[in-house]
C-alpha positions as CSV (number, residue, x, y, z in Angstrom):
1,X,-31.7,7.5,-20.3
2,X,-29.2,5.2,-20.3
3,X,-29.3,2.3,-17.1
4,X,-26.0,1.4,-15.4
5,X,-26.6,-2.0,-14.2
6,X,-24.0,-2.8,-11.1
7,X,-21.7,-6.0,-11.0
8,X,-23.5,-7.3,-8.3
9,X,-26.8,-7.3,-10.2
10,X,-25.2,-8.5,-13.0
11,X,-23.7,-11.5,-11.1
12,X,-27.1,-12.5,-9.5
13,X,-29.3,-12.2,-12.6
14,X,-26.2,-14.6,-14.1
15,X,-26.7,-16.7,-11.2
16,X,-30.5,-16.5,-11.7
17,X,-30.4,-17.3,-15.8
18,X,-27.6,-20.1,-15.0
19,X,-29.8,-22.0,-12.9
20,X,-32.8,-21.6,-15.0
21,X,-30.9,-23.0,-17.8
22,X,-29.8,-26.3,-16.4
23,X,-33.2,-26.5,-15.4
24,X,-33.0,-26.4,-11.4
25,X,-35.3,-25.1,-9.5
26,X,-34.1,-22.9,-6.1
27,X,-34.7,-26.1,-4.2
28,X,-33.0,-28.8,-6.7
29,X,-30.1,-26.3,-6.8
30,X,-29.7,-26.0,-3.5
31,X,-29.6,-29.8,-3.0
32,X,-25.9,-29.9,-5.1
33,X,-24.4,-27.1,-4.4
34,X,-25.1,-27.8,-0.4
35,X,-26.9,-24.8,0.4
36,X,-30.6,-24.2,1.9
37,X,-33.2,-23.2,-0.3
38,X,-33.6,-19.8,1.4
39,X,-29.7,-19.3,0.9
40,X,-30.5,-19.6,-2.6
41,X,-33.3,-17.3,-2.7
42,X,-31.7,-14.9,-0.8
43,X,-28.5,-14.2,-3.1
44,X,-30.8,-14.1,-6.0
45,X,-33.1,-11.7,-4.2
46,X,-30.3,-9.7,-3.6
47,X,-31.0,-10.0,0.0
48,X,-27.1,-11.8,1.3
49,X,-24.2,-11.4,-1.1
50,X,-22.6,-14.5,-2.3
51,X,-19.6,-14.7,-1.1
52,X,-16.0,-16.5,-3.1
53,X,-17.3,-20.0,-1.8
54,X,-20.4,-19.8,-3.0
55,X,-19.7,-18.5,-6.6
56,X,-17.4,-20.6,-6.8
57,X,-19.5,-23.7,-6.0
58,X,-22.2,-22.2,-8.4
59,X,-19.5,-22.1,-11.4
60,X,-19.0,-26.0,-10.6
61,X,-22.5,-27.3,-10.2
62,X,-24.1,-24.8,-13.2
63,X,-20.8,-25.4,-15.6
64,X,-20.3,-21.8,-16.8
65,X,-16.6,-21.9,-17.3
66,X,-15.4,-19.5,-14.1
67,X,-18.2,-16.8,-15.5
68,X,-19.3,-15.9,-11.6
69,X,-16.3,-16.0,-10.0
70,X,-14.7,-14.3,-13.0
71,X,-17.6,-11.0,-12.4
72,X,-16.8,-10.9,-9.0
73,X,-13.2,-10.6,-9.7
74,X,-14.3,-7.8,-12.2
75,X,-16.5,-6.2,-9.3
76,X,-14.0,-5.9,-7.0
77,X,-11.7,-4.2,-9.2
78,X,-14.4,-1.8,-10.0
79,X,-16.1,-1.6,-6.6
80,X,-13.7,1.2,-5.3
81,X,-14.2,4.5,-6.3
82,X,-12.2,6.0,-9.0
83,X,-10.1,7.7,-6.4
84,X,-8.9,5.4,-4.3
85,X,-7.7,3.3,-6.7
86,X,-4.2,4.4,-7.4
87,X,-3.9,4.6,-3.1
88,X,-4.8,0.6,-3.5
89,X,-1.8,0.0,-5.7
90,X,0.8,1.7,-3.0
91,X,-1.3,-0.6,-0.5
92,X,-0.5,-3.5,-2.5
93,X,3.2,-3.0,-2.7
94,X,3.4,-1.7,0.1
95,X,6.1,-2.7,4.0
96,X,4.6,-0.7,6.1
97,X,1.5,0.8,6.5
98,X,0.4,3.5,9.0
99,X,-3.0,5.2,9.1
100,X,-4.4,7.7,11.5
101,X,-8.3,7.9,12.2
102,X,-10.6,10.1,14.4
103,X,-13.6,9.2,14.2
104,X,-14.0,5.6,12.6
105,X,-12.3,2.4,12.1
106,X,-9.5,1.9,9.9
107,X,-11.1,0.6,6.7
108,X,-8.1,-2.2,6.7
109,X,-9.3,-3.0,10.2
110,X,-13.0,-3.2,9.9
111,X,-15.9,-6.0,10.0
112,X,-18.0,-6.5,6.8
113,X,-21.2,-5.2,9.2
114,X,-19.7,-1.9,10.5
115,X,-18.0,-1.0,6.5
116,X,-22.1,-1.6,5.4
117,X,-23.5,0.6,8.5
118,X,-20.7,3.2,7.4
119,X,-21.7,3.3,3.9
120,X,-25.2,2.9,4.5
121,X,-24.9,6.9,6.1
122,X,-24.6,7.5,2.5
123,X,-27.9,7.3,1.6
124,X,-27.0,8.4,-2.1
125,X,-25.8,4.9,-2.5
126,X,-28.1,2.0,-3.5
127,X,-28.5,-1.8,-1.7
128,X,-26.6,-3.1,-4.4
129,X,-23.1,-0.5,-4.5
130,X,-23.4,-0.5,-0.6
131,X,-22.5,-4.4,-0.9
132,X,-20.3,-3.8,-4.1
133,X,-18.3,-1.2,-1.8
134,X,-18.4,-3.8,1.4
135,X,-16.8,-6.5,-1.0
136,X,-14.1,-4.0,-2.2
137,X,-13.3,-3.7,1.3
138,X,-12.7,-7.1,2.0
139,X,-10.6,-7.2,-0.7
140,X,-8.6,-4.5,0.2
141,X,-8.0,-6.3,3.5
142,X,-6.7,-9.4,2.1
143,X,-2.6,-7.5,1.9
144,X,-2.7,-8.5,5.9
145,X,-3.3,-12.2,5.0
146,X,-0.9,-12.9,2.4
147,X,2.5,-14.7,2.8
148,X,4.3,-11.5,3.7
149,X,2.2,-9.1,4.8
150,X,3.0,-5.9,5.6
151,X,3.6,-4.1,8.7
152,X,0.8,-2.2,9.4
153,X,0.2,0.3,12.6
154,X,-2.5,1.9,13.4
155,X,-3.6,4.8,16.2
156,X,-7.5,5.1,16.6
157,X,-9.2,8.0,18.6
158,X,-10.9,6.8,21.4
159,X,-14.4,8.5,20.3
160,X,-14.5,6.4,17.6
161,X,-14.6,3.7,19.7
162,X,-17.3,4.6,22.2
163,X,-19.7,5.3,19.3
164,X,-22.6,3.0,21.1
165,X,-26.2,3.8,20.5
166,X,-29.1,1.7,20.0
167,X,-29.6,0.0,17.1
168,X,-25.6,-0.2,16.3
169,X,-24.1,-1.7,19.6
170,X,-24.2,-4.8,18.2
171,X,-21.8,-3.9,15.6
172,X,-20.1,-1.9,17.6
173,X,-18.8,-4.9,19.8
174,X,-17.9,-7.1,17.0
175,X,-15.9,-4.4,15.6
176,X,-14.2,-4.1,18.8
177,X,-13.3,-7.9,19.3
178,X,-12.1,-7.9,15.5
179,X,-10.2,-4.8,16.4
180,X,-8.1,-6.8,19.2
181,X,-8.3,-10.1,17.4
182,X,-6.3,-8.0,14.9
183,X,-4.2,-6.3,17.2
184,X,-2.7,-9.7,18.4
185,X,-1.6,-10.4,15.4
186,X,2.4,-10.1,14.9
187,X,1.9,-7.7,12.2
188,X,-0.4,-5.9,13.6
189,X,-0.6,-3.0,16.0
190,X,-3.4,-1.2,17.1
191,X,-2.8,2.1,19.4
192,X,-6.1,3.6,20.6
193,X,-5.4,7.5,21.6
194,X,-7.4,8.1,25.0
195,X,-9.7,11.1,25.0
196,X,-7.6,12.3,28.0
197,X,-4.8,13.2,25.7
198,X,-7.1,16.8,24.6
199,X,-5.8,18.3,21.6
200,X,-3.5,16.6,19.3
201,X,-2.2,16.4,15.9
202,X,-4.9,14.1,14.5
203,X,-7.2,16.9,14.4
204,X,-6.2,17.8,10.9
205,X,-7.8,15.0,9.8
206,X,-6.9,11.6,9.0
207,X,-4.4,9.8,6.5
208,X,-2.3,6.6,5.7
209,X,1.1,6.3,4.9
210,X,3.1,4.1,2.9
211,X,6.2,2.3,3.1
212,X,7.2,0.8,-0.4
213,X,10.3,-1.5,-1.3
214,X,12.7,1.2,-2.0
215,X,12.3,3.2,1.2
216,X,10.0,5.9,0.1
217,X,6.7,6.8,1.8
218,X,3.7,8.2,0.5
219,X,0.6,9.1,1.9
220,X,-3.4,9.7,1.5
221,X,-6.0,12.1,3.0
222,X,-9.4,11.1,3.5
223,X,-12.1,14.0,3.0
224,X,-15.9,13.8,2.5
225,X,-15.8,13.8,-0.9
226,X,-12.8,11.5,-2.1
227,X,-9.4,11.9,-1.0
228,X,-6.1,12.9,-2.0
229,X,-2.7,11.2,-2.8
230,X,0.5,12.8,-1.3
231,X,4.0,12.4,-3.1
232,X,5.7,15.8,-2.6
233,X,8.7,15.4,-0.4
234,X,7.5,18.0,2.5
235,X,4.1,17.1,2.7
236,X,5.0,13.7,2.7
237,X,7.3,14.8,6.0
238,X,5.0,17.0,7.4
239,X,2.4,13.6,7.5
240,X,5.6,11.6,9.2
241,X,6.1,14.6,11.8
242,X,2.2,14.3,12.9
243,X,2.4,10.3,12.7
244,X,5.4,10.5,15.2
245,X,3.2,13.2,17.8
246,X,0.2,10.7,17.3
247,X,2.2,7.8,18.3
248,X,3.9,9.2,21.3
249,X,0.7,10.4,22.4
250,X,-1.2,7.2,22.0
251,X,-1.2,4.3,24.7
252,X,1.2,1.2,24.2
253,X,-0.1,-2.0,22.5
254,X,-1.1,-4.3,25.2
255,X,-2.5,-1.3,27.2
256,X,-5.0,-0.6,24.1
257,X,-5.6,-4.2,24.2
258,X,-6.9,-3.8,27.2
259,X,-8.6,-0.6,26.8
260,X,-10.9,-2.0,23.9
261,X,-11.6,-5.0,26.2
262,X,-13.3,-2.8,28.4
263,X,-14.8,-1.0,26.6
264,X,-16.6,-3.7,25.0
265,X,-17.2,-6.4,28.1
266,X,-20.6,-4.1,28.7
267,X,-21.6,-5.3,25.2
268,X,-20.7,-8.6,25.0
């Protein structure tokens, strides 16, 4: 039987091999590259995942030409399933941006903690591609931090706010305060739809749509297996016509500001 080793394994038996070959130990390694021993131990133990700064740092101090930073570019690409990827291209090119969700955060929206605690539910999924997937995340994310980001809106169901329970509460509340640290951003907004509202147009499930260069929108649906892309011209509209209900129904910026600060002061 053949055994698929993952990228992030790869990278930290590179990292592992590296050091051993310019004869460090943890400790010694540590020393130059200006992190603890434990650090150290704990990305090669697969225990933290190293993140750009520290691969990048461990490509200087062990001299191997770009190699780890150059797997980790290689693992993000690949960290994604198979069907999301052609979504991440419209993403990329992408002026506006509008996604609907019911019952989590937006995955452009969310903490490295809470995108691990949501893949973890899978438990089909290893240590290692729950970190893989938590990196590809992040990367995803980084469209909102560019020079000209794009314009991205986003109405969340109030349930999937209020989804406090022991154990998770704590990473509940950071989602929340990255939530409105997001939403004050001037390309952000963040519309929370209050449970009051009752039935609504979000029930069919949620989706992102697209804005690209040329005026055209396309769109995604999220299911439990995958998703699907949307091109065709009524579907497309029939995403915008639920969009518009959503919005209309959901509360104004600065009021869901305010309603996620309340519903995390308890927490904090």
């Amino acid at each position: 039987m053949t055994t698929v080793v993952s990228t992030a394994a790869l990278i930290r038996e590179q990292l592992r091999r590296s050091r051993l070959a310019a004869g460090l130990t943890q400790e010694e390694y540590g020393k130059r590259a200006h992190y603890s021993p434990s650090m150290v131990s704990a990305v090669e133990l697969g225990h933290t995942a190293p993140n750009e700064a520290y691969l990048t740092r461990a490509d200087e101090v062990l001299d191997t030409g770009g190699l780890l930073t150059s797997l980790r570019d290689l693992g993000r690409r690949d960290g994604e399933p198979v069907w999301f990827r052609p979504w991440l291209e419209v993403e990329r090119v992408a002026t506006q941006l509008r996604c609907f969700e019911a019952t989590m955060v937006p995955g452009l929206l969310q903490t490295a903690d809470y995108a691990r605690a949501v893949f973890r539910l899978d438990l089909g999924l290893t240590a290692d591609r729950v970190e893989e997937l938590v990196a590809a995340r992040l990367e995803r994310q980084t469209i909102l931090d560019r020079e000209h980001p794009p314009q991205l809106t986003a109405v969340i169901d109030e349930a999937a706010l209020q989804r406090f329970a022991e154990g998770c509460a704590g990473v509940l509340a950071e989602q929340l305060r990255h939530l409105v640290a997001c939403a004050r951003r001037p390309h952000i907004r963040v519309h929370v739809l209050p449970q009051g509202v009752g039935l609504h147009a979000g029930l069919f499930g949620p989706f992102i749509l697209g804005r690209t260069a040329d005026g055209s929108w396309l769109g995604f649906l999220d299911n439990q297996t995958g998703g699907t892309a949307v091109d065709d011209i009524n579907e497309v509209a029939t995403l915008l016509g639920r969009w518009e209900s959503l919005r209309s129904d959901a509360l104004p910026r600065q009021q869901s500001i305010d309603l996620l600060e309340e519903i995390v002061k308890p927490w904090i």
